[in-house]
ChimeraX commands (.cxc) that place a marker at each C-alpha (Angstrom):
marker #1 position 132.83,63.49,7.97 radius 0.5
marker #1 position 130.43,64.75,10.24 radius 0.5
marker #1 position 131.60,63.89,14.36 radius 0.5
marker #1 position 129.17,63.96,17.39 radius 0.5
marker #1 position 129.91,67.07,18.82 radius 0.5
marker #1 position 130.79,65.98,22.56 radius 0.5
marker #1 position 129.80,67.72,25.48 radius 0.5
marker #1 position 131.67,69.03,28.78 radius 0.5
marker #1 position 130.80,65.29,30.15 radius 0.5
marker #1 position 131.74,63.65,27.23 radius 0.5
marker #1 position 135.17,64.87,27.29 radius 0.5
marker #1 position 135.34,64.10,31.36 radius 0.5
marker #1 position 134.62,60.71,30.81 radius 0.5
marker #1 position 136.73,60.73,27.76 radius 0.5
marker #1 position 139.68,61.27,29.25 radius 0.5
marker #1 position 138.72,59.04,32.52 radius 0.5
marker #1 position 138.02,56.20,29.99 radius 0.5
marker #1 position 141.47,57.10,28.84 radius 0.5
marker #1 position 143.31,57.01,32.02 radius 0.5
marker #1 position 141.54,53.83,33.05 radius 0.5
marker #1 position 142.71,52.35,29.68 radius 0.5
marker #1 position 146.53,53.71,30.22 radius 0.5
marker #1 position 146.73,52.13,33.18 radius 0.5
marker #1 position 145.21,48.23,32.30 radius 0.5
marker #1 position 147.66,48.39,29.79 radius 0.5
marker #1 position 150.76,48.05,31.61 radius 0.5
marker #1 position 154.06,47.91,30.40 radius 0.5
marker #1 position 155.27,47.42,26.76 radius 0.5
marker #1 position 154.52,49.76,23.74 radius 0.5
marker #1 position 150.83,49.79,22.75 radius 0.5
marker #1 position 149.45,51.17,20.09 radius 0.5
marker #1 position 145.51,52.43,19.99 radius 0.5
marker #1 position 143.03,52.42,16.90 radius 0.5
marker #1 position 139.58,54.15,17.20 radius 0.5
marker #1 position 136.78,54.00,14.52 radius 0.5
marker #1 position 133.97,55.99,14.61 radius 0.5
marker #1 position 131.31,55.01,11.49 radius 0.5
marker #1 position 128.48,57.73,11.00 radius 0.5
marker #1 position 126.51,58.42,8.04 radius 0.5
marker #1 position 127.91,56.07,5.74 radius 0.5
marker #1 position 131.34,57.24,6.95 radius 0.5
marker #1 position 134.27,56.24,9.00 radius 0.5
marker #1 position 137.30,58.15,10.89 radius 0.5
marker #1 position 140.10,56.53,12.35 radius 0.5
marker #1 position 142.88,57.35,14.64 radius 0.5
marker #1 position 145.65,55.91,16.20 radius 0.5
marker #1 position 147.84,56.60,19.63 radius 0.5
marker #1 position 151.04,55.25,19.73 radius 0.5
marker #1 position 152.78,55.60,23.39 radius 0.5
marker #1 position 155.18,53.44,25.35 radius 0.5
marker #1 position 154.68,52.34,28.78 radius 0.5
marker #1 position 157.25,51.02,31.58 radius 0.5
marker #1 position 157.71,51.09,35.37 radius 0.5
marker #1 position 160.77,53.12,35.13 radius 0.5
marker #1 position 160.06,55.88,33.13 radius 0.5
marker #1 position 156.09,55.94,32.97 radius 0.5
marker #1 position 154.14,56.69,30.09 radius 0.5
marker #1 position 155.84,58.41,26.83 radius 0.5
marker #1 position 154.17,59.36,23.72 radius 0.5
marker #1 position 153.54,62.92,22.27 radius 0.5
marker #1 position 151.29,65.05,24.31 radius 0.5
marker #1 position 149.19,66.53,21.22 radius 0.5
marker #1 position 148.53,63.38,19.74 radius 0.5
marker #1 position 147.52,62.03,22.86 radius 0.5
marker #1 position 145.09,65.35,23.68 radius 0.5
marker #1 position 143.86,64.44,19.54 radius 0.5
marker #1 position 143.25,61.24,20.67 radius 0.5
marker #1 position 141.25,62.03,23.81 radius 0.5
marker #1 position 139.14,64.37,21.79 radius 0.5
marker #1 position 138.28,61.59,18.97 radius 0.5
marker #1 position 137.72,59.21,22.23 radius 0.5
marker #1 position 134.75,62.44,23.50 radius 0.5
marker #1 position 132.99,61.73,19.94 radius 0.5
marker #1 position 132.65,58.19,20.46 radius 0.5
marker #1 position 131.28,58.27,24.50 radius 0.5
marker #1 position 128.34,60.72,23.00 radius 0.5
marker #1 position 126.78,56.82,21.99 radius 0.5
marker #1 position 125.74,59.25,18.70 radius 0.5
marker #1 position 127.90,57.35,16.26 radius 0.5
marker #1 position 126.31,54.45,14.19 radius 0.5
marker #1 position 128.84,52.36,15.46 radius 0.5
marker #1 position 132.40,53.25,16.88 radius 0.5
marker #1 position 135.06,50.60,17.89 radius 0.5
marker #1 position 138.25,50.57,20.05 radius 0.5
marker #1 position 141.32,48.15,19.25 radius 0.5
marker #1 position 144.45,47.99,21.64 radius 0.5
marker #1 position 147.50,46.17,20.22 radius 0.5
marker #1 position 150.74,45.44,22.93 radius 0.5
marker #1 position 153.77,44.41,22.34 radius 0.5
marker #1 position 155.19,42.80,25.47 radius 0.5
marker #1 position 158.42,41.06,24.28 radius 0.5
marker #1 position 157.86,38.48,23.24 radius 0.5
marker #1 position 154.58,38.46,23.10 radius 0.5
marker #1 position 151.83,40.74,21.13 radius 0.5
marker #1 position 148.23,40.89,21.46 radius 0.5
marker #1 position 145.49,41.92,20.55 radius 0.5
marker #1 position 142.03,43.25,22.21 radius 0.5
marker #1 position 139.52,45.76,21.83 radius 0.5
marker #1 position 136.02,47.33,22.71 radius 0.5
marker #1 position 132.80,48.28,20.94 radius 0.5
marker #1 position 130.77,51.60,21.99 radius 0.5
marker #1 position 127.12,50.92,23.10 radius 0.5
marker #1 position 124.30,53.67,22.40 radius 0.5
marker #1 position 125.36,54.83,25.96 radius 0.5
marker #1 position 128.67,55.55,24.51 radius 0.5
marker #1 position 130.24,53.13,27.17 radius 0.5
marker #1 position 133.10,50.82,26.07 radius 0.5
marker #1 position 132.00,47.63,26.17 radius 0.5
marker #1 position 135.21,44.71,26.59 radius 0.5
marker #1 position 134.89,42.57,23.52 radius 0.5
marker #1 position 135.93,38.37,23.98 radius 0.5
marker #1 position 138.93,37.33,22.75 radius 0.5
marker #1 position 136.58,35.38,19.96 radius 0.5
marker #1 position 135.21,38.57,19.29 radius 0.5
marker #1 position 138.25,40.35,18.58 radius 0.5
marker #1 position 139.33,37.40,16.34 radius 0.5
marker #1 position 136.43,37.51,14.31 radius 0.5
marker #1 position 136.68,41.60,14.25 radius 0.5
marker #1 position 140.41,41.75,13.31 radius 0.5
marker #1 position 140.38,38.53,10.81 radius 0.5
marker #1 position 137.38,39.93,8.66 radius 0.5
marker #1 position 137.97,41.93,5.46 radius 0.5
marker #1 position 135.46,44.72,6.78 radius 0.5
marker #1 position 134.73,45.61,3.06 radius 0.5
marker #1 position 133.98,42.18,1.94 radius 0.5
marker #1 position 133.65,40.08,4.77 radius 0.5
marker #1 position 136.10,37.41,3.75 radius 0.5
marker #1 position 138.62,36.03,6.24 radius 0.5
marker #1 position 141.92,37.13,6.43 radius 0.5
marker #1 position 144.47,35.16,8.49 radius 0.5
marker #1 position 145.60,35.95,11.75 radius 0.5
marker #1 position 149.06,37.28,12.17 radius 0.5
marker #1 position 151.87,34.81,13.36 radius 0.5
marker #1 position 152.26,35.72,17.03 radius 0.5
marker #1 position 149.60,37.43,17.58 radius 0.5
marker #1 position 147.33,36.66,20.39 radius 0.5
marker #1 position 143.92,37.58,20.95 radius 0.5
marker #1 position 142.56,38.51,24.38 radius 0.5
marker #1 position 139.29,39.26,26.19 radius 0.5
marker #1 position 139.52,43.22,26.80 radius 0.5
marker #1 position 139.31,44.48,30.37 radius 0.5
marker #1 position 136.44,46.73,31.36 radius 0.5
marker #1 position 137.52,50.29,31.12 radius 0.5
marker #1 position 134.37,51.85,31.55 radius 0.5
marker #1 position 133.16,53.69,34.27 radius 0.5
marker link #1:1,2 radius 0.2
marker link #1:2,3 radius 0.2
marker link #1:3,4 radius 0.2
marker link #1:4,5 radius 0.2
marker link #1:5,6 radius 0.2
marker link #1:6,7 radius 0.2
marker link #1:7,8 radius 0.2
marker link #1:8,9 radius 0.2
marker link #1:9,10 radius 0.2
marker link #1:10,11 radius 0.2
marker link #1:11,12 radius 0.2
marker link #1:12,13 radius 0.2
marker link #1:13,14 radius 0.2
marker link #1:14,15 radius 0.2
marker link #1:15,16 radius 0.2
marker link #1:16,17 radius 0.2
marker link #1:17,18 radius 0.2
marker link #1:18,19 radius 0.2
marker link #1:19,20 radius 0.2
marker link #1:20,21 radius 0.2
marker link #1:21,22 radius 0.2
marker link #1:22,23 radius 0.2
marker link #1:23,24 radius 0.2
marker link #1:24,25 radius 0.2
marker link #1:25,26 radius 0.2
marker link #1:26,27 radius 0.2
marker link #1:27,28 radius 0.2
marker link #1:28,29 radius 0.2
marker link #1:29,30 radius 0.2
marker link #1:30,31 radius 0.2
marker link #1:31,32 radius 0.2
marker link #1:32,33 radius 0.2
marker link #1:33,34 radius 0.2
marker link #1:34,35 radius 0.2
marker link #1:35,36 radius 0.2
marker link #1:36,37 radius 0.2
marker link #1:37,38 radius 0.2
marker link #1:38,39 radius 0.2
marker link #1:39,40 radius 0.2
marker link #1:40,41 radius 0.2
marker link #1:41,42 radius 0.2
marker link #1:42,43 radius 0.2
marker link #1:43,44 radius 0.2
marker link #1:44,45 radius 0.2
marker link #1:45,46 radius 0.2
marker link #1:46,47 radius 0.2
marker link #1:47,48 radius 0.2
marker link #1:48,49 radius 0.2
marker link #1:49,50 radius 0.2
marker link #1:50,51 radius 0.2
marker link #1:51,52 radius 0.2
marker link #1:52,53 radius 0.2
marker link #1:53,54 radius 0.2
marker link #1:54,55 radius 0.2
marker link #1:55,56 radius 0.2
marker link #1:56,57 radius 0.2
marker link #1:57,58 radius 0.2
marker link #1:58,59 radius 0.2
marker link #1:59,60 radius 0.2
marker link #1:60,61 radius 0.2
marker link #1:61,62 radius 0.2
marker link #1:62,63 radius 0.2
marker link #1:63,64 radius 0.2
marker link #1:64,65 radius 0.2
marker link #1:65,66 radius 0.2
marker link #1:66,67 radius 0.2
marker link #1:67,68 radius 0.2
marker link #1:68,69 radius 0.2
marker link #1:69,70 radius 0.2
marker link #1:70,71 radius 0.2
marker link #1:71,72 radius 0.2
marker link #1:72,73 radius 0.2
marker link #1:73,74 radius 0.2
marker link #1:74,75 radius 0.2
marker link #1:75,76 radius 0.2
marker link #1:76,77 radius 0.2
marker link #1:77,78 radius 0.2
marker link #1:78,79 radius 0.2
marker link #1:79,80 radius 0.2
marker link #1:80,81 radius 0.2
marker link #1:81,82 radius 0.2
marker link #1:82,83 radius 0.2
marker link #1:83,84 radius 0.2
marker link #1:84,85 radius 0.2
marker link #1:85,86 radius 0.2
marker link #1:86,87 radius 0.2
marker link #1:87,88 radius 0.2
marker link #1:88,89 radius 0.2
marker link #1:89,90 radius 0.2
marker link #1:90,91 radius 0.2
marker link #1:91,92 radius 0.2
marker link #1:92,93 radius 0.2
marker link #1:93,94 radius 0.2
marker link #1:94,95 radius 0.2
marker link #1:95,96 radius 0.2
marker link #1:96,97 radius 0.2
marker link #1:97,98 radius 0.2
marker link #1:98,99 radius 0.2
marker link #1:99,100 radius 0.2
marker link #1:100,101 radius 0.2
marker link #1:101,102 radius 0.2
marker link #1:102,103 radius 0.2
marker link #1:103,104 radius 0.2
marker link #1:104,105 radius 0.2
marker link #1:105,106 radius 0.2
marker link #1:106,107 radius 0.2
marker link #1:107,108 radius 0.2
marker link #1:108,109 radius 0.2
marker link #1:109,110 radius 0.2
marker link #1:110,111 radius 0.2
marker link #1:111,112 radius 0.2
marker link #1:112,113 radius 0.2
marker link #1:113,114 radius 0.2
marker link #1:114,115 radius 0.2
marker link #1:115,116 radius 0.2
marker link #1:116,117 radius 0.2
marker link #1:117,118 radius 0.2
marker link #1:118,119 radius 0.2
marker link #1:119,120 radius 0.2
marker link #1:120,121 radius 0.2
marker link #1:121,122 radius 0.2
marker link #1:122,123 radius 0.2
marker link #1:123,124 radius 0.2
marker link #1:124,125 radius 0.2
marker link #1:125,126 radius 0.2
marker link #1:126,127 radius 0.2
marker link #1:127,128 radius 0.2
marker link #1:128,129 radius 0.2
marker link #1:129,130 radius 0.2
marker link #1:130,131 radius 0.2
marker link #1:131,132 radius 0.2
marker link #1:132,133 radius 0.2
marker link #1:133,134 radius 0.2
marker link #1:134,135 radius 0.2
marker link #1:135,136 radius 0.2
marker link #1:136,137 radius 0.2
marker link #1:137,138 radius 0.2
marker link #1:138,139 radius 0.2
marker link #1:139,140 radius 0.2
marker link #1:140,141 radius 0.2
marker link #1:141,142 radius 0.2
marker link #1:142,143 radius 0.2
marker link #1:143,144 radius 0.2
marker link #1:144,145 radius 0.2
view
């Protein structure tokens, strides 16, 4: 598959999209799926990291500098489409939330009936799939800067 190659400004607001993100997470262990779709393709990653007031943010520095670079592809608003999901675990609770990239390459908070509909739809078929027992979906915050 064939990324947007992302500028110098890309990356910036890459990795201030990033920070912004960290910290309306909070606390609990979170983990972070990005799709970019272009040409009839799709990449995904994932960022799995921890969060807590005593010891900060852990999670492995490369994967986190991968996932920052994936993030620069999808603010270049070049991608046919490119989607950001946030799943937290907050004991007891876990929920879901996520973002869609506009042509601006701005994240753009999704509704808590959007991420539903997102998360509980076969994408290659379209037929519903059930929600997960627990799981709660949320409106995302605005991350975007």
């Amino acid at each position: 598959m064939s990324l947007p190659t992302p500028s110098l400004r890309d990356a910036d607001r890459a990795f201030d999209i990033f920070v912004r993100l960290l910290k309306k997470a909070g606390t609990g262990i979170h983990c972070l799926t990005l799709a970019i779709h272009t040409g009839g393709e799709s990449e995904i990653q994932q960022l799995i990291y921890s969060q807590s007031d005593k010891t900060g943010i852990e999670t492995d520095g490369r994967a986190a500098l991968d996932f920052c670079c994936f993030l620069a592809a999808a603010v270049t608003g070049r991608a046919d489409n490119a989607g950001l999901i946030m799943r937290s675990v907050r004991h007891p609770d876990e929920s879901v939330c996520g973002w869609v990239f506009d042509n601006d390459g701005d994240p753009i908070p999704l509704t808590a009936a959007a991420v539903f509909d997102a998360y509980c739809t076969d994408y290659a078929t379209g037929q519903l799939i059930p929600p997960q027992p627990g799981v709660h979906h949320r409106d995302a915050p605005v991350i975007h800067i």
